[in-house]
C-alpha positions as CSV (number, residue, x, y, z in Angstrom):
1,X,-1.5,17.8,-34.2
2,X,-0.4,18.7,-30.3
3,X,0.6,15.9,-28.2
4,X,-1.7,14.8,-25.9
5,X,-1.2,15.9,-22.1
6,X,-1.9,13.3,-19.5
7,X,-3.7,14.5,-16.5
8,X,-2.1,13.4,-13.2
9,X,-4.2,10.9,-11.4
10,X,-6.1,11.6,-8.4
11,X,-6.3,9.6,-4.9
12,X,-9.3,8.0,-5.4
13,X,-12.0,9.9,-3.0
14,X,-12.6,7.1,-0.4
15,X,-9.2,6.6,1.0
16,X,-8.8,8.5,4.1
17,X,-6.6,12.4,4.0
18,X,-3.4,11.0,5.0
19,X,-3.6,8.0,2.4
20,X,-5.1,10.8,-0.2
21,X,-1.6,12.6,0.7
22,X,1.0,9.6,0.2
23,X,-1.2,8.9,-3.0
24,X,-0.2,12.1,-4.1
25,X,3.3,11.9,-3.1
26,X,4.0,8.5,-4.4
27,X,2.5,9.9,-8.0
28,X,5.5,13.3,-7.4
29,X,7.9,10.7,-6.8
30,X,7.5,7.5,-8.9
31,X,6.6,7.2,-12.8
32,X,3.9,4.9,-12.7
33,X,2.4,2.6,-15.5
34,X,-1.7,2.4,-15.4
35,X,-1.5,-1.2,-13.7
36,X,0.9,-0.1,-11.2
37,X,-1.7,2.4,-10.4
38,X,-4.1,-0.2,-9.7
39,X,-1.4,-1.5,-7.1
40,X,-1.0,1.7,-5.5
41,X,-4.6,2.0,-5.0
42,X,-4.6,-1.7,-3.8
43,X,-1.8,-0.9,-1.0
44,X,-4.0,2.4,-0.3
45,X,-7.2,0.5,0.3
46,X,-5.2,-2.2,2.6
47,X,-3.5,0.7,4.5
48,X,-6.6,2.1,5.2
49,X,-8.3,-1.7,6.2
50,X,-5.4,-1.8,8.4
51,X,-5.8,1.4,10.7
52,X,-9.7,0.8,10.4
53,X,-8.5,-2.7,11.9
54,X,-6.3,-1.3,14.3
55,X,-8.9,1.7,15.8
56,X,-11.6,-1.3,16.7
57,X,-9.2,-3.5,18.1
58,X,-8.3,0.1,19.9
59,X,-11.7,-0.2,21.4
60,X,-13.1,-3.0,21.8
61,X,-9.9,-5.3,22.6
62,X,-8.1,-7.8,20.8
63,X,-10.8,-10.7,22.5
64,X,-14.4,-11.1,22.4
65,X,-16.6,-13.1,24.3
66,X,-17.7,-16.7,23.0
67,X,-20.9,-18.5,23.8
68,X,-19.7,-20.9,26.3
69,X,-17.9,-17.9,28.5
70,X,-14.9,-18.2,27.1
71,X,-13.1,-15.6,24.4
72,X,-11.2,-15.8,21.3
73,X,-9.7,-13.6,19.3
74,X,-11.5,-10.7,18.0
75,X,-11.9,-10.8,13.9
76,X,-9.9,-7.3,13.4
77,X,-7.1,-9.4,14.3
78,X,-7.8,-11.1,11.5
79,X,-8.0,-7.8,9.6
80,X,-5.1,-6.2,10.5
81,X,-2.7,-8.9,10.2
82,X,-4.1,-9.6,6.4
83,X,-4.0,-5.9,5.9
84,X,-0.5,-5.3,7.0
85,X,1.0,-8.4,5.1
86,X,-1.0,-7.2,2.0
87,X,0.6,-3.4,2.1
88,X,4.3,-4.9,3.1
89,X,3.7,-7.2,-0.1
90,X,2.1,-4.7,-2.4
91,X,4.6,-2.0,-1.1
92,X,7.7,-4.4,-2.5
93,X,5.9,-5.5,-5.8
94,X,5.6,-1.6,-6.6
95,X,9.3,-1.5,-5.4
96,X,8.7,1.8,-3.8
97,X,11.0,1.8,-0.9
98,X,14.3,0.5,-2.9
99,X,17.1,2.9,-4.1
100,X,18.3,1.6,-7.2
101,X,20.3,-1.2,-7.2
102,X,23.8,-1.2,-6.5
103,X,26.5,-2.7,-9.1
104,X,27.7,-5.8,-6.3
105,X,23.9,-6.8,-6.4
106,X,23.9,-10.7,-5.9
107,X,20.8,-11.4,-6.5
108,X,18.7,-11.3,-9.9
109,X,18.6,-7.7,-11.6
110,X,14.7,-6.1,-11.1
111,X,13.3,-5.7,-14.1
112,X,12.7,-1.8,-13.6
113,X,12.6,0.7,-11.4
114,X,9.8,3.1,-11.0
115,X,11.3,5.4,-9.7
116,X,11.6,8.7,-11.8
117,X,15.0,9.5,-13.5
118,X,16.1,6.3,-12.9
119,X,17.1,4.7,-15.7
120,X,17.9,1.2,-14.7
């Protein structure tokens, strides 16, 4: 029997072109494990929340009118700050933008890198 090929996963079709593109590159760099997949669609979906967040703040303001003629803060706010703690978090748990650890680490070893060749 032939060993089985994997295909390469594919940005999933609802993330905007340039997050499609880091997808991509993320997959040409990295050796991913299925649930770390998951993850990387996850900090996709948030990046995407996030500039979503970012172009109606754009244009509409950061404050909306309230009922008694004041303002507060419009929800995007909201949004984006959720969405940009969410990618910094998600970003760090995939441990995508470490180099390997060097030997006079002090803290705790990582369990793994995913980054490809690396062999911990």
């Amino acid at each position: 029997m032939g060993m089985k090929t994997q295909r390469k996963p594919r940005a999933p079709q609802h993330l905007r072109p340039d997050t499609r593109t880091w997808f991509g590159s993320v997959l040409a760099d990295y050796s991913l494990e299925p649930h770390h997949l998951k993850l990387l669609q996850a900090v996709c979906e948030a990046w995407d929340r996030l500039q979503q967040a970012r172009e109606i703040l754009a244009a509409e303001g950061l404050t909306i009118p309230t009922g008694d003629g004041g303002c507060k803060a419009h929800p995007c706010v909201g949004i984006e700050r959720d969405s940009r703690l969410a990618v910094a978090r998600l970003i760090r748990e995939l441990d995508l933008d470490c180099e390997p650890p060097a030997n006079t680490r002090t803290a705790p070893p990582a369990l793994r890198s995913n980054r490809r060749g690396y062999a911990g």
